[in-house]
N, C-alpha and C positions, 0 to 999 in steps of 0.2 A: 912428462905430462903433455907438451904440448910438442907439434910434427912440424915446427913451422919454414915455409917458402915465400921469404918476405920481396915480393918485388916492387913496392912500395920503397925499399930501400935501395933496391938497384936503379932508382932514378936520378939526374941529375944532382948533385949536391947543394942548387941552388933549390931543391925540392922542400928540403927539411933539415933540419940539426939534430947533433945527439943530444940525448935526453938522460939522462939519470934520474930515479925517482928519488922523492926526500925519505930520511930515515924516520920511521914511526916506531916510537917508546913502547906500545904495546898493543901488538894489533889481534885484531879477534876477529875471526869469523862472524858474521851478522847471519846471513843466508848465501847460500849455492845452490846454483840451478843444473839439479843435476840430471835432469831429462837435455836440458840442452845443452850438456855438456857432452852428453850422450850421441846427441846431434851432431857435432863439432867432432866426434873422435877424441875426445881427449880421454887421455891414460890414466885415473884418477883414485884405480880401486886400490885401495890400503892406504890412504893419503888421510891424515889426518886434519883436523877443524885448524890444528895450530899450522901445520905445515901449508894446506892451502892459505891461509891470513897471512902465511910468508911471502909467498908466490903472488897473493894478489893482494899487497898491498908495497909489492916493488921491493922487498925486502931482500928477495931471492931471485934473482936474475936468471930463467931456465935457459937450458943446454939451447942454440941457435934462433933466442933471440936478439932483435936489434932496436933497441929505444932508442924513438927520434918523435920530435916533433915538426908536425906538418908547417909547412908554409900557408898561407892564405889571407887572401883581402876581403874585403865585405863593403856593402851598404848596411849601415846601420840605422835605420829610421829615416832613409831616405841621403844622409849625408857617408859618404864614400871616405872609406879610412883604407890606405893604400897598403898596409900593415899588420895585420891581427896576428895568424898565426894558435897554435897550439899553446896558451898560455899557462893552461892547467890539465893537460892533458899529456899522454905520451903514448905513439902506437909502438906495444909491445911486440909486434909480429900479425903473421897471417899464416893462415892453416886453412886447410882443402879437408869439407868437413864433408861427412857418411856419402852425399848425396853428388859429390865434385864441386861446388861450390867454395870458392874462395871468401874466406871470410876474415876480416881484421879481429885482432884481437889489442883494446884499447885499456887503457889505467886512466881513468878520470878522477884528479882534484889529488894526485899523485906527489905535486911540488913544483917550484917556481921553473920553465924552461927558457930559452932564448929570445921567447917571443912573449914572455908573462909583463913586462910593459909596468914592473914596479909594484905586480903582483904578487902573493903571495902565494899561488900556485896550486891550491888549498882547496876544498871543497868542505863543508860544512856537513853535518850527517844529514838533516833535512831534507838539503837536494838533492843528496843519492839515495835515499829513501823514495821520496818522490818521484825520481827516473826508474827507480827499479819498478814501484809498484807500476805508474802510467805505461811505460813500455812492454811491462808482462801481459796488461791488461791488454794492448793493441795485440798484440801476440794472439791473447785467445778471440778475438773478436775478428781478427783475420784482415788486418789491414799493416803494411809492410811498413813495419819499423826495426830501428835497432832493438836490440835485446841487452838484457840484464842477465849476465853471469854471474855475479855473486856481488855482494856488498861486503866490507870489513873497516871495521872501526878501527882508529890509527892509534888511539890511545895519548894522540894530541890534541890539543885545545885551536881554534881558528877564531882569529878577529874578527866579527863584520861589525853591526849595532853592538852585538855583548860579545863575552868570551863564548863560545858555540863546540861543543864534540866534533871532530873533524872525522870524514869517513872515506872512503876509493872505493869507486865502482869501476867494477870490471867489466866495461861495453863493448859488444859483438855486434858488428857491422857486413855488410856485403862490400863497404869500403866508405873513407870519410873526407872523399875527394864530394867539394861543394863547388858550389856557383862560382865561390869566393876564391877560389884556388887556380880557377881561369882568371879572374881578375887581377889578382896578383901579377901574374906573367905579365898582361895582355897592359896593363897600368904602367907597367916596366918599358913598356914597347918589344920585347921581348918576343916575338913570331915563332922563334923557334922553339923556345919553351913551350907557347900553347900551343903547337903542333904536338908535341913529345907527349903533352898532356893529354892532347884526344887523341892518339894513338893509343896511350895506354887505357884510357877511358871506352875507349871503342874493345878492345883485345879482354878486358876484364867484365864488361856491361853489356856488349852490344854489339857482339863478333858480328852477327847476319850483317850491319851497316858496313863493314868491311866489303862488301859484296854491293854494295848499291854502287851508281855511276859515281855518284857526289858524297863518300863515306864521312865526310861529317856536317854534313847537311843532316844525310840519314840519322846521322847521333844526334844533332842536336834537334831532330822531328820528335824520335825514340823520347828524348829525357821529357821534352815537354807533354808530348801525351802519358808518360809514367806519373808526371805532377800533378796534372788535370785531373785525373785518375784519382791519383791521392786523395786532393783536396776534397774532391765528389765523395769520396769517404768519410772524411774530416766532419764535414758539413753531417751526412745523414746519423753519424753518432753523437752530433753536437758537442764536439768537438772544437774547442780554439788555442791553436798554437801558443799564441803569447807573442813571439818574436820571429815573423818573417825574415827576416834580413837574409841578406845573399850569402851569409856563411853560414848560413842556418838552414839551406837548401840542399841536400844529398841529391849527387849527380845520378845516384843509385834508383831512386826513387822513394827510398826510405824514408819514413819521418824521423828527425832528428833532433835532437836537444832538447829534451822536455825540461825547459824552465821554468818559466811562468805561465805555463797550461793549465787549462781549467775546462771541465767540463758543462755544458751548460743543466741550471735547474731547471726554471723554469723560460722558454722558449724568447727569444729578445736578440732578433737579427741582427740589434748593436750594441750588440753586450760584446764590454770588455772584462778582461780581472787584471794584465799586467798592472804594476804598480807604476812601471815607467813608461807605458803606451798614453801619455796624456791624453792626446789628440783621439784615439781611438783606428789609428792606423790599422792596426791587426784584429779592429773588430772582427765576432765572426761572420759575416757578410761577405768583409771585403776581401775575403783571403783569396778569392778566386783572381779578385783583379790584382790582387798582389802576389800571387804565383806567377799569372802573365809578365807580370812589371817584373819579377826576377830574372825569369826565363829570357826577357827581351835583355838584360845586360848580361845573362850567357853568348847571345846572340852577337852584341856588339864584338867579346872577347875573338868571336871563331870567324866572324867580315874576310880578316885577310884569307882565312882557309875556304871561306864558301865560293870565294870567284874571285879571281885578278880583277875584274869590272868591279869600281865600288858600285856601280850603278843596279847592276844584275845579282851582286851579295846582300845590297838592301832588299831588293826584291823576295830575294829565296826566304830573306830573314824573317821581312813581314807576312808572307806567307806562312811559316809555321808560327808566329803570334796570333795569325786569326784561327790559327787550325785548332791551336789550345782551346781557343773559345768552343769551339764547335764540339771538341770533345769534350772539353769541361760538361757544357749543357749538356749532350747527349747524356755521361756517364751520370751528371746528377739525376735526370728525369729518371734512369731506368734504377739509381739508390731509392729515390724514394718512390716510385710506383711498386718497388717491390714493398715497398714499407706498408702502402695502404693496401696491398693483396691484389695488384689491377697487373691483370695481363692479356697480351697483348697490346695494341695501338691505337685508337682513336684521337681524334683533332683536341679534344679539349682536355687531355689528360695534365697538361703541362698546368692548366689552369687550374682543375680538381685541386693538386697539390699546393699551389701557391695559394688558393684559397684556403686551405687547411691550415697551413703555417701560422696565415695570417690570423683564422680564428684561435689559432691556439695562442698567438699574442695577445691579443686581445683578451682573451680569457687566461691569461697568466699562469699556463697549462704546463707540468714537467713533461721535458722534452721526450724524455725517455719512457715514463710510466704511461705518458697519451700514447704512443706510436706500440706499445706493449698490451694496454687497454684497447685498443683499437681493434688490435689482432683476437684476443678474446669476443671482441663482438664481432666481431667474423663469424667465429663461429658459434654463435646464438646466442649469448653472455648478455643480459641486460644493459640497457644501454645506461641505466646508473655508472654502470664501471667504466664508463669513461667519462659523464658530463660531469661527474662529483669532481675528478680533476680541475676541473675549471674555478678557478674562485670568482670571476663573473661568468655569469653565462654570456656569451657572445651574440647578438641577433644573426640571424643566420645562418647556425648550427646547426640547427633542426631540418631546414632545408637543405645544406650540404651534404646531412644525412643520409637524407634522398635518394640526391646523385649518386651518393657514393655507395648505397646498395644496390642500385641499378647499375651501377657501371662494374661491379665486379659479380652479378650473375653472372654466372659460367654454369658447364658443365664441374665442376669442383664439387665436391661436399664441404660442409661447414667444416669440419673437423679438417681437410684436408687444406682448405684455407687456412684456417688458423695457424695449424702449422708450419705450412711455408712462411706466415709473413711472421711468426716466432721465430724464425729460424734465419732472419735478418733485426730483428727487433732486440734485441738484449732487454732481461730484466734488469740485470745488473750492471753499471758502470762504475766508473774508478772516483766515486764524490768527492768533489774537493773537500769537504768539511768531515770526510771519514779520512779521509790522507794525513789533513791537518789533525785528526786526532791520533792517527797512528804514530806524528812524530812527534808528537807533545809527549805521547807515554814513552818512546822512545828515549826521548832526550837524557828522562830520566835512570834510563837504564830497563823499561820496560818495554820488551819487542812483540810479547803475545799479542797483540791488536794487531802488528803490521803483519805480521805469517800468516794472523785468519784472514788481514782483507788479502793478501798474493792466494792465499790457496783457493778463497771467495772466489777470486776474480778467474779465475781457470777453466770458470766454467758460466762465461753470464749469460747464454741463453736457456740455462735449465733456471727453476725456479725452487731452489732446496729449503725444505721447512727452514734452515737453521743458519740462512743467510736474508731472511726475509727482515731484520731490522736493519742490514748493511743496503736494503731496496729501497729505503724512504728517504723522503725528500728531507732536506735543511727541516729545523725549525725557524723561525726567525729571530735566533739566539745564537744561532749554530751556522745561522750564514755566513761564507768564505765574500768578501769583496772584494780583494784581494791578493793576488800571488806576485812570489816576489822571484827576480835570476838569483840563480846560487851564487854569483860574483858578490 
């Protein structure tokens, strides 16, 4: 089934532990992702629902895998735990999939490892639910995260508030070395290990920086403009992580850990959902300044490797701290100018937008169906189909209006407008309060709601007669306040 070339395993032994998964009474196939299994090269025709649920749920150990769980440290909401590690997780291997791409092949919520900390090692069906459907959804919408290879139910029960179905998702990564993984070493005093580290991180991520004068200088410029990047993404889908922390950072660029993510409804720059963000840390707002603040304690990890001068390593460092800024902004203006149809450059474009956001605050606008509505009045569509959106009307609106036909005449036709800014707008995103009802029927044994919204979500820039009730906003019954870590 699987061709795997684990060098993740050829590293240090202070890297990781073996892993064995725990035994599951009866485990079933949920879903497999068989397009991107396809992707991956993996060997799978004639395999059965029962035989996969073996395979992926740890059951059956394939020919030249090697189960281990990672080492790594983290900030956790700001306070530094020297210890984390792969609690509930175990990487199964890695495979070089159609395209040459290295890719991990991971068992999440699999059983207790060497670093589970009194855990139970366990995963609850909800949150692998939740990671499958959110991470498909990133998948089709075209912003880089892990992937969801299959889910399968364990046929065990899991503690958290009540007795809970326990499930294993099978997570496909470009790899699931984090922030937190240089810190570990780098916490240790350990030099050589975080050389070993960005060595291997430069050789699997970022060969071209092998070639710069200062090769992990050049890595560490590389990860932070791949995060900036990210984020600017995050943001224009409205989009919030839940949990920044520094283990929660893929050195890859990928987004990682969909735990208590939530998508936004209606527009509210500090809006939170985690249930344990009291403060509002990981509002969506601040994620920007909170990917820098990560990226700056990679920075601290790699001081001894940027220059023998600590004087000339601080330098290089906060040098690529400000550069994140600069591409952050840039890569935001040019997500959402694509959102309002504005091409080209002029001086006030940065403010068009941040004017827009703000009326849509104000006016208590869904984030997704304004910037969708928008696109339709591009090309000719009444201007009802977007201000009914609003449940106030914002002062203002009317003249922003304006602007913002004047500033995107072009040579375009309507129609040709439209479609380009359709063609970054999604109708459809992954509602928290359709998630939450996919695993409510779930729970019970009913999976039809979660297979229509993964197959829903496969396509959210088309607008199909037959997912247009999975396009409406919450009612205010049906709001998610809410989201909680699968821990």
């Amino acid at each position: 089934m699987f061709s795997f070339d684990n060098s993740y395993a050829r590293l240090p032994q202070t890297f990781h532990r073996p892993a064995r998964p725990a035994a599951a009474r009866a485990p079933v196939l949920i879903r497999f992702n068989q397009t991107l299994a396809q992707e991956l090269g993996l060997e799978v025709e004639g395999a059965s629902d029962a035989r996969l649920a073996q395979v992926l749920s740890g059951q059956v150990i394939p020919v030249g895998a090697e189960p281990l769980a990672q080492a790594y440290a983290g900030h956790q909401f700001g306070q530094f735990n020297p210890q984390l590690g792969d609690g509930r997780a175990l990487l199964l291997g890695e495979v070089i999939d159609r395209e040459g791409r290295r890719r991990d092949i991971q068992l999440k919520g699999s059983g207790p490892t060497a670093f589970s900390r009194n855990g139970d090692g366990m995963a609850a069906l909800g949150p692998v639910l939740r990671e499958y459907i959110v991470s498909e959804a990133f998948a089709a919408l075209g912003v880089p995260a892990t992937r969801a290879l299959a889910a399968v139910a364990t046929g065990e029960q899991v503690v958290r508030e009540t007795m809970l179905p326990g499930a294993v998702l099978t997570r496909i990564a470009a790899s699931h070395i984090r922030v937190g993984t240089f810190q570990f070493f780098a916490a240790q005093g350990d030099e050589d290990a975080v050389q070993t580290l960005a060595d291997h991180v430069i050789d699997r991520h970022y060969p071209a920086a092998r070639e710069a004068e200062n090769p992990y200088l050049a890595m560490l410029t590389l990860v932070a403009e791949r995060q900036a990047r990210l984020i600017a993404r995050w943001l224009s889908i409205g989009f919030i992580h839940g949990v920044m922390n520094t283990d929660n950072m893929a050195i890859s660029g990928e987004t990682i850990d969909f735990g208590p993510c939530a998508f936004l409804d209606e527009y509210d720059p500090r809006k939170v959902f985690s249930s344990i963000d009291q403060r509002g840390r990981y509002a969506y707002a601040n994620q920007p300044g909170i990917g820098q603040w990560n990226i700056a304690r990679l920075a601290e990890c790699l001081l001894p490797l940027l220059d023998a001068d600590e004087e000339k390593a601080l330098e290089a460092a906060n040098g690529v701290l400000k550069a994140f800024g600069d591409v952050f902004q840039d890569a935001w203006l040019m997500q959402f100018k694509a959102k309002l149809g504005v091409a080209g450059e002029e001086e006030d474009d940065r403010q068009l937008v941040s004017d827009f956001l703000e009326l849509m605050h104000q006016g208590e606008a869904d984030f997704t169906l304004t910037f969708r509505s928008l696109s339709k009045l591009a090309g000719g569509a009444a201007v009802e189909t977007l201000t009914d959106l609003f449940t106030v009307s914002p002062p203002g609106l009317a003249d922003w209006l304006t602007r913002w036909h004047a500033r995107i005449d072009d040579d375009r036709t309507p129609a040709e407008r439209q479609a380009q800014m359709e063609a970054v707008n999604p109708a459809l995103i992954a509602r928290n309060h359709r998630i939450e009802e996919a695993i409510a029927a779930a729970i019970y044994g009913d999976f039809s709601f979660f297979h229509r919204l993964v197959e829903a979500l496969a396509t959210p820039y088309a607008e199909e007669p037959d997912t247009a009730d999975l396009r409406v906003p919450p009612t205010p019954d049906q709001r998610v306040a809410r989201t909680f870590c699968g821990t």
